[in-house]
C-alpha positions as CSV (number, residue, x, y, z in Angstrom):
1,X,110.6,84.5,-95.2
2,X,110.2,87.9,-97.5
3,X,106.8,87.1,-98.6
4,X,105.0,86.1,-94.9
5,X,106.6,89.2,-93.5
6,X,105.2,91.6,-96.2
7,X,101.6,89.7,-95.6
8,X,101.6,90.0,-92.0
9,X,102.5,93.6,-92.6
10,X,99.7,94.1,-94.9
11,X,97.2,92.6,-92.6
12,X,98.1,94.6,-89.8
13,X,97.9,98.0,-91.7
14,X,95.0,97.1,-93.2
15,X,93.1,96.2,-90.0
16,X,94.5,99.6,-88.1
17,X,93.3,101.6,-91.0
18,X,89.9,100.1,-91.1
19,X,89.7,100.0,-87.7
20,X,90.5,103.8,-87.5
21,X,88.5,104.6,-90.8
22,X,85.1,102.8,-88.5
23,X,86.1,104.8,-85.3
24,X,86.1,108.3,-87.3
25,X,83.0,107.1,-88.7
26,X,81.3,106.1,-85.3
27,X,82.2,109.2,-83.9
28,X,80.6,111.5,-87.1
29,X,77.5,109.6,-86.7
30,X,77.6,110.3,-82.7
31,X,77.8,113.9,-83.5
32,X,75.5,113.9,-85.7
33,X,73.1,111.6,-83.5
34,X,73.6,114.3,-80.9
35,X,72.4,116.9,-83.0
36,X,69.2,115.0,-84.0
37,X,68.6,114.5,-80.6
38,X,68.8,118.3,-79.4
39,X,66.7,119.4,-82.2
40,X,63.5,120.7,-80.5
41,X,60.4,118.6,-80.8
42,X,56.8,119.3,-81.0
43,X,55.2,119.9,-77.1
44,X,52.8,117.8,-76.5
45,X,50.8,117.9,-73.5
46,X,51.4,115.2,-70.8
47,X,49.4,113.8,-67.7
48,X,51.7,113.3,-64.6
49,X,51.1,110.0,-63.4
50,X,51.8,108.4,-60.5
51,X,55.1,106.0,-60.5
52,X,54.4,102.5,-59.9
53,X,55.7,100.8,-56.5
54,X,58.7,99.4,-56.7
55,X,59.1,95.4,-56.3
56,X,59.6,94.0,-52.9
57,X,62.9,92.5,-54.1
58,X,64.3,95.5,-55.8
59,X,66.2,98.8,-53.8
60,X,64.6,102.2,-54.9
61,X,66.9,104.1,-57.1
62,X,66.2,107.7,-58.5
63,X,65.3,107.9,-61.7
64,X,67.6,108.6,-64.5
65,X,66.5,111.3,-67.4
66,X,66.4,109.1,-70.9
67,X,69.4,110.3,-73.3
68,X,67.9,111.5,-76.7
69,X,68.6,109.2,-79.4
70,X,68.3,109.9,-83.1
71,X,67.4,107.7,-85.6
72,X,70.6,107.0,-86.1
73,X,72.4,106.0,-83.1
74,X,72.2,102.6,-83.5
75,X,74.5,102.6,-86.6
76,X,76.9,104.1,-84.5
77,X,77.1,101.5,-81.9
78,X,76.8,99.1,-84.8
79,X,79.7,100.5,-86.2
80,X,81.5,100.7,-82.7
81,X,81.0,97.1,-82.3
82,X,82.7,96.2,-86.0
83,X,85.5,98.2,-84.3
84,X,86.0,96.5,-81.4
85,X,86.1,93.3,-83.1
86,X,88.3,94.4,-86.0
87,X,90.8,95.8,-83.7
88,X,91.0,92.8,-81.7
89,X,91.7,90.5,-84.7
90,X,94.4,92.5,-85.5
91,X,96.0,92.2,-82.2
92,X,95.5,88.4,-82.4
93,X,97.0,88.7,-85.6
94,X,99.7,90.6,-84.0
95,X,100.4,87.8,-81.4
96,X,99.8,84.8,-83.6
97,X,100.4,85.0,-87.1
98,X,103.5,87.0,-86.5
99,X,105.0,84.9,-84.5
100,X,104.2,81.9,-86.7
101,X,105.8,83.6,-89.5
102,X,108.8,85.0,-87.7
103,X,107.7,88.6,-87.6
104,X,109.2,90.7,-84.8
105,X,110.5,89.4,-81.8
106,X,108.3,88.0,-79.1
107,X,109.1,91.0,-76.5
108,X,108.0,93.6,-79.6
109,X,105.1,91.6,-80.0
110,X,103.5,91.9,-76.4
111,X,105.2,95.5,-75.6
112,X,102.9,96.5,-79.0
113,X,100.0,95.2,-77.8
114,X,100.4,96.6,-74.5
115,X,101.1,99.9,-76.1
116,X,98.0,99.5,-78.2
117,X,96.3,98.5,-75.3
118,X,97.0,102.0,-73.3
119,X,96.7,104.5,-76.1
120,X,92.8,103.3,-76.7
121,X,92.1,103.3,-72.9
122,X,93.3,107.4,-72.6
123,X,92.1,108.0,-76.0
124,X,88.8,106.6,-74.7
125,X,88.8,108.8,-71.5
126,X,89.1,112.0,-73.4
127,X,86.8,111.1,-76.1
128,X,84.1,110.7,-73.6
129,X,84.1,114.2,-72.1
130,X,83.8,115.6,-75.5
131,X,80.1,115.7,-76.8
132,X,78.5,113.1,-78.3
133,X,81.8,110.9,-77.6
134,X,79.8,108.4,-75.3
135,X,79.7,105.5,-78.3
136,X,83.1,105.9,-79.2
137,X,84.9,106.1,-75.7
138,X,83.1,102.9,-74.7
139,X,84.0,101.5,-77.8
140,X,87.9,102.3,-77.3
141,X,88.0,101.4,-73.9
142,X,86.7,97.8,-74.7
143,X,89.1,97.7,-77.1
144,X,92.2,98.8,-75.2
145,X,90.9,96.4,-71.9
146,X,90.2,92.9,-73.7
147,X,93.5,93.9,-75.7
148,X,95.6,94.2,-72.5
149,X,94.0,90.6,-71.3
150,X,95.2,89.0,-74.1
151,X,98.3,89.8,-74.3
152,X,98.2,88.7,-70.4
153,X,96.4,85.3,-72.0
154,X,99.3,85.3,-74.2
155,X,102.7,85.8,-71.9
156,X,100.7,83.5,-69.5
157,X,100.4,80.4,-71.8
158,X,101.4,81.2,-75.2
159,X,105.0,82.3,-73.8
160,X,104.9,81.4,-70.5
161,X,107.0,84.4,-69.2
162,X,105.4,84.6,-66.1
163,X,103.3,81.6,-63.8
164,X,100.2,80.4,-63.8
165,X,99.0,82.0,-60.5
166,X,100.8,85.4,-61.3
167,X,99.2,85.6,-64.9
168,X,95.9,84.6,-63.4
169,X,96.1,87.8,-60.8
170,X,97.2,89.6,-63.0
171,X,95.1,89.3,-65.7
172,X,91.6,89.5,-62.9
173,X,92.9,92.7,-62.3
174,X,93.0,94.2,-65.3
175,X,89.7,92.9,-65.8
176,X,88.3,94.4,-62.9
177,X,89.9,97.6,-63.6
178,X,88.1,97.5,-67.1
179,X,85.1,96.6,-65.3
180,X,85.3,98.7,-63.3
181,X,85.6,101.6,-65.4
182,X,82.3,100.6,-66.9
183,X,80.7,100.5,-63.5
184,X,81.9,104.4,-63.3
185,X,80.6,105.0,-66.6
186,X,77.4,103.1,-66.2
187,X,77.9,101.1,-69.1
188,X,76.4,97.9,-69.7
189,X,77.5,97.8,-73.1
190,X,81.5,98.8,-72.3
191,X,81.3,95.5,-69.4
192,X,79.9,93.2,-72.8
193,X,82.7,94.4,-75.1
194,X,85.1,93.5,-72.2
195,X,84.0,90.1,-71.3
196,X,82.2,89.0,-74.7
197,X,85.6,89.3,-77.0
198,X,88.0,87.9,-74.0
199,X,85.0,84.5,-74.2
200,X,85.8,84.2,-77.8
201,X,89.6,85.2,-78.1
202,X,90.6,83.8,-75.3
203,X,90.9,80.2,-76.2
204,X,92.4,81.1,-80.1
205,X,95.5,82.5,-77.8
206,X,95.7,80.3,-75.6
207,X,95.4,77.2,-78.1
208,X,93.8,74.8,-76.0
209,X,90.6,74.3,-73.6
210,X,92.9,73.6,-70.1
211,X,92.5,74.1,-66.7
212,X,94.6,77.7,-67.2
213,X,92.0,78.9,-69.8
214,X,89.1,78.1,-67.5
215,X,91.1,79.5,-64.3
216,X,91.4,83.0,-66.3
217,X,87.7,83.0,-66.8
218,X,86.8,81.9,-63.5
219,X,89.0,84.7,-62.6
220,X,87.5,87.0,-64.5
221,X,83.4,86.3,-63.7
222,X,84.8,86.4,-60.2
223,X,86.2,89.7,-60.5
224,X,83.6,91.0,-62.6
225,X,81.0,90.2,-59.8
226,X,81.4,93.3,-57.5
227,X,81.2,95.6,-60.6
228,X,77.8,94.7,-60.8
229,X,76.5,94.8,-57.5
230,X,73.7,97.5,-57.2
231,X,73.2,97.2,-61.5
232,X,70.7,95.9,-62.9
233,X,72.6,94.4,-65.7
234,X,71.0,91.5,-67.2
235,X,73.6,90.6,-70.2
236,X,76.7,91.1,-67.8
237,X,74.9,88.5,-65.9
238,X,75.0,85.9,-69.1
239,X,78.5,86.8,-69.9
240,X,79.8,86.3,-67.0
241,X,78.1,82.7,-66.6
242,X,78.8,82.2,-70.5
243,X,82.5,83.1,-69.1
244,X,83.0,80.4,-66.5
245,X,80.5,77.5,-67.7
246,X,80.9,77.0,-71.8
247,X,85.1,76.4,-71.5
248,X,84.2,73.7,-68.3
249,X,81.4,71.9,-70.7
250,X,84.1,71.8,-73.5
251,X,86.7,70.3,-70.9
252,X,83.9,67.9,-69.4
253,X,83.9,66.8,-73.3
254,X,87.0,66.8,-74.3
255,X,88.6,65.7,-70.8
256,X,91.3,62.7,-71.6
257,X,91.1,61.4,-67.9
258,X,93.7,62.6,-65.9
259,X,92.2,66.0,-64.9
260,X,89.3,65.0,-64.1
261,X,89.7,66.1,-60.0
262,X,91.0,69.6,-60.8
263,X,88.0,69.9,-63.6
264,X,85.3,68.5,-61.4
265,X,86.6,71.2,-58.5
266,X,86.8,73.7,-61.0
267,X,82.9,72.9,-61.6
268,X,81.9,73.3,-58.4
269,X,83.9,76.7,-57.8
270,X,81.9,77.4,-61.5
271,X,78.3,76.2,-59.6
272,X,78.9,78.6,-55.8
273,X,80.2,81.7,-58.2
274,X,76.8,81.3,-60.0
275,X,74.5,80.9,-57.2
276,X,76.5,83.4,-54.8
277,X,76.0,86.0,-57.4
278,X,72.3,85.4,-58.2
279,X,71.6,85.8,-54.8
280,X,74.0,88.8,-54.1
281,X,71.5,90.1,-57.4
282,X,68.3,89.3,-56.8
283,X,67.6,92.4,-54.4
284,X,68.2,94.9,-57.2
285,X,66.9,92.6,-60.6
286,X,63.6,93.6,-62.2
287,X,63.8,90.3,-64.2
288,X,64.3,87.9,-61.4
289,X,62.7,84.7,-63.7
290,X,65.8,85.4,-65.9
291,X,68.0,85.5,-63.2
292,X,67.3,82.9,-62.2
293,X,67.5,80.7,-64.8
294,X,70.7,82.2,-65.9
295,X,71.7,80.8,-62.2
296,X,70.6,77.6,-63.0
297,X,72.4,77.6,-66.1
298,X,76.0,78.2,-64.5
299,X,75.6,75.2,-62.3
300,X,75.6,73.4,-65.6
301,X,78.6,71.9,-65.9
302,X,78.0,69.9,-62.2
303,X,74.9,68.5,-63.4
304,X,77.5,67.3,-66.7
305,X,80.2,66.2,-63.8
306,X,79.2,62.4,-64.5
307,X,80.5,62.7,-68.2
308,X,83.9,62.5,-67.7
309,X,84.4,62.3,-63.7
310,X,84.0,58.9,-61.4
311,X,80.6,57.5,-59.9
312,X,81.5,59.1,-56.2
313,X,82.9,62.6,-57.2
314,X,79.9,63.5,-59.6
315,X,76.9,61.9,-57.2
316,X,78.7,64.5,-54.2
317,X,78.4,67.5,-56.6
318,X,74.9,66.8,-57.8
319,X,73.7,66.1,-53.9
320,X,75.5,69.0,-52.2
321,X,74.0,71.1,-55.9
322,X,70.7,69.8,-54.5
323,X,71.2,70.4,-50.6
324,X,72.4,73.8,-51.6
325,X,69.5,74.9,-53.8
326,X,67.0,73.1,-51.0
327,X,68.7,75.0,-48.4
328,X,68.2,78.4,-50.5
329,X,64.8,78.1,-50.6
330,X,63.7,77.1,-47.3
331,X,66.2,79.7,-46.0
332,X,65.3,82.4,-48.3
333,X,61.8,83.6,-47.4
334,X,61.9,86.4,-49.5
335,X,62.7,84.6,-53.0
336,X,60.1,85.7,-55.7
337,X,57.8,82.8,-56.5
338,X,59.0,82.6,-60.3
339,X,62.8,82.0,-58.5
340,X,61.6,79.5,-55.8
341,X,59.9,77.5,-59.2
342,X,63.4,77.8,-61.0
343,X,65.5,76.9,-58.4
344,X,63.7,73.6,-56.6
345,X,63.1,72.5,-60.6
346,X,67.1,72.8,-60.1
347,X,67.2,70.7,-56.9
348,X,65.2,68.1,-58.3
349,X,66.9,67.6,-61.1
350,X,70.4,67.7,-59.4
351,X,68.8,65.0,-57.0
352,X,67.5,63.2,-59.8
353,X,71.5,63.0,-61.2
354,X,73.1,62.1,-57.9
355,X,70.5,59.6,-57.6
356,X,70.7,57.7,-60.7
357,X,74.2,58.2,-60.6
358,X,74.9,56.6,-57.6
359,X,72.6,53.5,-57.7
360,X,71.9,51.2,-60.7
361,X,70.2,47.9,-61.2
362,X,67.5,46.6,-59.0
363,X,68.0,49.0,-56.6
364,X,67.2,52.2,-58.4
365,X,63.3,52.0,-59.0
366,X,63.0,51.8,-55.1
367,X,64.7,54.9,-54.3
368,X,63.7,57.2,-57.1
369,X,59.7,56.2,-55.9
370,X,60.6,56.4,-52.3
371,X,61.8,60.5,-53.2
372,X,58.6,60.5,-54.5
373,X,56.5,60.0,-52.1
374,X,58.6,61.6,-49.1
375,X,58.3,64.9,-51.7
376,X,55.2,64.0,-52.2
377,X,53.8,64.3,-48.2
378,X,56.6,66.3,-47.2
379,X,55.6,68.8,-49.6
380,X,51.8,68.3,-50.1
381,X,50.6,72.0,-50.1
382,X,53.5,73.0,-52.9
383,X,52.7,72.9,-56.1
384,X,56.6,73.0,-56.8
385,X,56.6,70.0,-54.7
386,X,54.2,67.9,-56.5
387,X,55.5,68.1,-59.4
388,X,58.9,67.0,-58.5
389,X,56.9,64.2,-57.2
390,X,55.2,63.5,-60.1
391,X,59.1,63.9,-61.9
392,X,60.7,61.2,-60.1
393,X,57.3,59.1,-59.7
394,X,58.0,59.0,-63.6
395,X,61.5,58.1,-63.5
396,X,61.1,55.5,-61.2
397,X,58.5,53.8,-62.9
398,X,60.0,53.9,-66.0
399,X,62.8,51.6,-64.3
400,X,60.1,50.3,-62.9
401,X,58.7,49.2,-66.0
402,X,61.9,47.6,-67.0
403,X,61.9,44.6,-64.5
404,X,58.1,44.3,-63.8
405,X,57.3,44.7,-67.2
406,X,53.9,43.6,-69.0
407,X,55.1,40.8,-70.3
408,X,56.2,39.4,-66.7
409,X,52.5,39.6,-66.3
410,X,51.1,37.6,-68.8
411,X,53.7,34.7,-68.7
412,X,55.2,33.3,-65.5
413,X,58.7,34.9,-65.4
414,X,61.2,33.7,-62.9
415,X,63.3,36.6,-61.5
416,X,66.1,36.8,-59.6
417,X,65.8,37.4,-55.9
418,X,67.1,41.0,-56.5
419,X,64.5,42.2,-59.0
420,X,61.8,39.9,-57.0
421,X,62.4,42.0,-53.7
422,X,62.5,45.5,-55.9
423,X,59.5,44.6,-57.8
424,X,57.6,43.9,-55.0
425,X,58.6,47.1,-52.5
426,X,58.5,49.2,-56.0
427,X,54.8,48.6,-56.3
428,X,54.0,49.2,-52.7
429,X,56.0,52.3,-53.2
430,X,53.3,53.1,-56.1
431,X,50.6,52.4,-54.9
432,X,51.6,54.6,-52.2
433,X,53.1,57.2,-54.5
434,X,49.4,57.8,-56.0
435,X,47.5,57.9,-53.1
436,X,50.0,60.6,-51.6
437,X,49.8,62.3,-54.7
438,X,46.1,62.4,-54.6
439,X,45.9,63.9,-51.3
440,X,48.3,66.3,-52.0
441,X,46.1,67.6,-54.6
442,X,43.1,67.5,-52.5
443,X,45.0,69.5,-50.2
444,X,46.0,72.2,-52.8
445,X,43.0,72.6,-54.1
446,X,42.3,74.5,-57.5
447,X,44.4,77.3,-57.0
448,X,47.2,75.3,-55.8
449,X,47.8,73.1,-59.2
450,X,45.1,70.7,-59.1
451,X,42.4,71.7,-61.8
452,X,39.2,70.1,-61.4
453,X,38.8,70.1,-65.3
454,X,41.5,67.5,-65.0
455,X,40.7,65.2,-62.1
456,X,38.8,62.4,-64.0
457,X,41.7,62.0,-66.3
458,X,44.1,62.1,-62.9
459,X,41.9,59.3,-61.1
460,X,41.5,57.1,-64.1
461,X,45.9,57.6,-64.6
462,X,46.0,56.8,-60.3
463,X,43.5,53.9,-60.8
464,X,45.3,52.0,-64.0
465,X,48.3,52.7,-61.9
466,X,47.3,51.2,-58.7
467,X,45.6,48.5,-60.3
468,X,48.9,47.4,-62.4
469,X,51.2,47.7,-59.2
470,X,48.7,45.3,-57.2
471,X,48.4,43.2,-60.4
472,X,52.6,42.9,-60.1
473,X,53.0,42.9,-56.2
474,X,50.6,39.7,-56.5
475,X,51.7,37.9,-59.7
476,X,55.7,38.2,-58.9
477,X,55.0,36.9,-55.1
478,X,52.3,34.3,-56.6
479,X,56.0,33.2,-59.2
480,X,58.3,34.0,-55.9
481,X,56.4,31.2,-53.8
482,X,54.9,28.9,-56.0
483,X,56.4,29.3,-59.7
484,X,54.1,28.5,-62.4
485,X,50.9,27.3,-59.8
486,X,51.5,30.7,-58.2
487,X,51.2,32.8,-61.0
488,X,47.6,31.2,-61.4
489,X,46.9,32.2,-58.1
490,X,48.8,35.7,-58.0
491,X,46.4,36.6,-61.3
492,X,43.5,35.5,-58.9
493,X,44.6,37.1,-56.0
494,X,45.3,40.6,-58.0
495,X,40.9,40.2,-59.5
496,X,40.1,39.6,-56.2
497,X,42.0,43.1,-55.2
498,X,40.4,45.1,-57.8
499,X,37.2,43.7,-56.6
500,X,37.8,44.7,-53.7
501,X,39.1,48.4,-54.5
502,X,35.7,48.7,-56.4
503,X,34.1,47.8,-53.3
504,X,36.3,50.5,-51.4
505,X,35.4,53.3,-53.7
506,X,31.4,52.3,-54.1
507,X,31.3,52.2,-50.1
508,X,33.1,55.5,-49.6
509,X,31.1,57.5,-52.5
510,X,27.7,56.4,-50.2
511,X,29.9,57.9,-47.3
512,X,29.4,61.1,-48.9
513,X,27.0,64.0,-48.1
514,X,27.1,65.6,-51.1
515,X,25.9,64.1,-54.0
516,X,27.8,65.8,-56.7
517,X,31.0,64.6,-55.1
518,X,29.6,61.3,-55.1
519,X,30.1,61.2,-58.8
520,X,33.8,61.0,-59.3
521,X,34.4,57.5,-56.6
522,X,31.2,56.4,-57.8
523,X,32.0,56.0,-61.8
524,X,35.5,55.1,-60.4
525,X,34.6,52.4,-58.3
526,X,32.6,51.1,-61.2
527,X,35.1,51.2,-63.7
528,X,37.2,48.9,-61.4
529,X,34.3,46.9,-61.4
530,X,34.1,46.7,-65.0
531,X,37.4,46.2,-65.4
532,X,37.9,43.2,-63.1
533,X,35.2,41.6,-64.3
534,X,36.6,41.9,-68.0
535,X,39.8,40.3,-66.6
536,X,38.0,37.6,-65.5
537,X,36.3,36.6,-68.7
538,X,39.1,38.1,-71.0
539,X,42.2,36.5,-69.1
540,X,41.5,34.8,-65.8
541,X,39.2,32.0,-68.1
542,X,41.4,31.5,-70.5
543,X,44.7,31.2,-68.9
544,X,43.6,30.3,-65.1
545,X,42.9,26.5,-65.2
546,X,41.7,23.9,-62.4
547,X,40.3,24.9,-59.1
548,X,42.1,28.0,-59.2
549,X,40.0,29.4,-62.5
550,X,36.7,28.1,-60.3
551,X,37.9,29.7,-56.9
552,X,38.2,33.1,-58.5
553,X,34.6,33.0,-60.3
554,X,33.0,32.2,-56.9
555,X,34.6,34.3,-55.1
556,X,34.8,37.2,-57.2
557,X,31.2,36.6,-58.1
558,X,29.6,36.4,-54.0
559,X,32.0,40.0,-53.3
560,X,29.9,41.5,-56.5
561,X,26.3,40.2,-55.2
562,X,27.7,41.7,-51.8
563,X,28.7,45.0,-53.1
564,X,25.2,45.4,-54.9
565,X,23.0,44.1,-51.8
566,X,25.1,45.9,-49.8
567,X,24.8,49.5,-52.0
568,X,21.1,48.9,-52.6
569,X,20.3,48.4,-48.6
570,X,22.7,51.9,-48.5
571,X,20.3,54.0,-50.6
572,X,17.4,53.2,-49.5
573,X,18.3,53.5,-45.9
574,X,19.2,56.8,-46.4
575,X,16.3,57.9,-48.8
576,X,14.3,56.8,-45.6
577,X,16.0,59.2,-43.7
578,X,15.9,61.8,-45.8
579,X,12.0,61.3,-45.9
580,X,11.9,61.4,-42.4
């Protein structure tokens, strides 16, 4: 027991005299940074100009004078941090490591750390009236704070001297206080060095990823929150989300089963902290895209609910994620655009989850395409909304894809009656999804996502599309009805469709007034021309047989001499009137 003892008390006088030793040093270099700063500079002769306006989402605030800073102030704060961090090893080692090895007794222990804890915190508040004391007060108060929380962490669950619920309180307060103190201060950095040690520390005193670890953080990003109102303070922001969403992804991970409930109501507390306090934010940000997505990313662990909760609990928390965020938006008039972007991506994609969690099988492509096109009209002069359309258009023809594959195509497949009934309202839903989505676009015009650069490779994507769902819809009803004969007869029907289409295109391109936005139907219309009529002689004659392989030449063959009579007669009557 001799040896341990004499090693634990090495340790710890070898961390307090290095972390006095860097302290001593971070304050030389402050004074020393003050002085470069005071010393008087060349004057240089400077053009008032006018201050910019201030965003429509941020509060007007007078402007602050810059502090001077030397060349050298950044090894102080370097410095200041190594403190910080040495210190606070030594009082894990001080709660830890002696206790493993028998050193001191348990009350010692914690009444040392405590006492640690208050000596930094005044030592810090005198330092900082003294000149160039800023670095190193800020740098002793984070100390003494995250010291005092874990040794709250440590009666809480290492010892379990006090409850749950009373450690929890407890332990917020003392974080707010801290917090506090840096909102008095106006320190940024001072609210990091409290709530980026406590992120790391936390769990090593602790000793496990539980539900009391993740209530003291919860506690803590809650308490933290009305430090920061009216402070534009971008990195207290990520801690604080870092604070209450990397312990609930590690729980979602490691979870064995039997706290799944508590965990999955701990995510969505996690999810309405984070969205409550970007809001409560946005007014005074001047980097609302960040925001934002820092937002999104403390909804996280409800988007990861499905990993280790129940079907029903994690589809609830990814809708009411996506009601929520929906609700925001059409609420919220005044969101900037770059947040209005960020948070209906987040709605989509929390639909997308609660969707794909809730239904499987057959079932699934229907939905996901039905979103689609309901975003898709619903939202046709967003060019937020189309994308999401385009998002779950692409899901749900991926599924699609799955049951009404190629191959179901070029051999009669018998399906069940599940996968015949989705196949054949799934490619309805398609067909519908593309011409919604091409009105949309029309709609928005080139300003509102729709590049004209890009629509001939949009058409020809909407045209293969539309031509493979008709090509399904007809061959699985053709198998549905009539087996093997109507599989013949569905490939006929589906030549006969794209004839038709063709014909569709050809007679609304002569429709047209303008002659330059005849071109883009026109070469449409006869690409689907060209491309039935290679189906016919590429597929239809070698697999169609019998009268059904004769019925689809003649037919197909009289709608083609019709569509060229019938454009022909079109042009020249209106040449003649355009003579006239």
């Amino acid at each position: 027991m001799t040896e341990p003892r004499a090693v634990i008390n090495r340790l710890s006088a070898e961390c307090h005299a290095l972390s006095w030793q860097l302290n001593r040093v971070s304050g030389e270099l402050a004074e020393l940074d003050r002085i470069l700063g005071s010393a008087p500079a060349p004057v240089v002769p400077v053009v008032p100009a006018a201050p910019p306006p201030p965003a429509p989402w941020t509060t007007h605030t007078e402007p602050k004078p810059a502090p001077a800073v030397g060349d050298s102030g950044w090894v102080g704060k370097l410095l200041a941090v190594a403190g910080v961090a040495v210190t606070l090893v030594g009082v894990v080692l001080l709660l830890v490591l002696a206790a493993q090895a028998g050193v001191l007794r348990p009350e010692i222990r914690v009444a040392g750390g405590f006492a640690l804890s208050a000596g930094l915190v005044g030592v810090a508040c005198r330092l900082r009236t003294r000149p160039g004391g800023r670095i190193g007060a800020i740098a002793l108060a984070a100390t003494g704070i995250a010291a005092a929380y874990l040794d709250l962490v440590a009666i809480t669950a290492h010892y379990q001297w006090v409850p749950a619920p009373v450690g929890l309180a407890v332990a917020a307060a003392v974080g707010g206080a801290g917090l506090a103190l840096a909102r008095r201060w106006d320190s940024e950095p001072l609210a990091l060095l409290v709530l980026v040690p406590l992120i790391v520390l936390a769990p090593i005193i602790s000793g496990d990823v539980d539900l009391l670890l993740i209530g003291f953080l919860l506690a803590l990003s809650a308490a933290a929150l009305p430090v920061q109102l009216g402070r534009d303070w971008t990195g207290m922001f990520a801690a604080r989300i870092a604070a209450a969403t990397l312990p609930l992804l590690a729980a979602l991970a490691l979870s064995g089963g039997h706290d799944r409930w508590l965990i999955g109501g701990a995510c969505g507390v996690a999810a309405i902290l984070a969205v409550v306090s970007g809001l409560l934010l946005l007014p005074t940000t001047t980097r609302p895209g960040p925001l934002a997505l820092l937002t999104a990313a403390g909804t996280l662990p409800v988007l990861a609910a499905g990993a280790a909760m129940d079907r029903g609990p994690a589809t609830v928390l990814a809708a009411a994620l996506s009601m929520a965020m929906l609700a925001v938006i059409l609420i919220h008039r005044a969101l900037p655009p770059v947040v209005v972007q960020v948070f209906a991506a987040l709605s989509a994609v929390a639909a997308l989850i609660a969707i794909t969690t809730a239904f499987h099988g057959s079932v699934l492509a229907p939905i996901l395409l039905a979103t689609a096109v309901i975003v898709a009209v619903a939202g046709r002069q967003s060019g937020v909304a189309r994308w999401v359309a385009t998002g779950f258009g692409f899901a749900g023809g991926i599924v699609y894809l799955s049951y009404a594959s190629p191959a179901s195509l070029i051999i009669a497949t018998a399906m069940s009656a599940a996968d015949t009934v989705s196949t054949l309202i799934a490619s309805l839903l398609l067909i519908a999804l593309v011409a919604a989505t091409a009105r949309a676009y029309a709609a928005g015009g080139v300003g509102q996502g729709a590049n004209s650069a890009d629509a001939p490779i949009l058409a020809t994507a909407g045209g293969a599309l539309i031509g493979y769902a008709v090509t399904a819809f007809t061959v699985t009803l053709g198998v549905a009805i009539g087996g093997t004969g109507g599989f013949l007869a569905g490939h006929m029907a589906a030549t006969l469709c794209w004839i038709a289409m063709a014909a569709a295109l050809l007679r609304y391109a002569l429709r047209l007034t303008d002659r330059d936005a005849r071109t883009l139907p026109m070469a449409a219309g006869l690409a689907l021309t060209g491309a039935a009529t290679a189906k016919l002689f590429l597929f239809d004659l070698g697999t169609l047989d019998g009268m059904v392989r004769v019925a689809a030449f003649i037919v197909a063959g009289l709608l083609l001499l019709g569509m060229g009579t019938g454009y022909a007669r079109s042009l020249a009557q209106q040449d003649a009137g355009g003579q006239s």
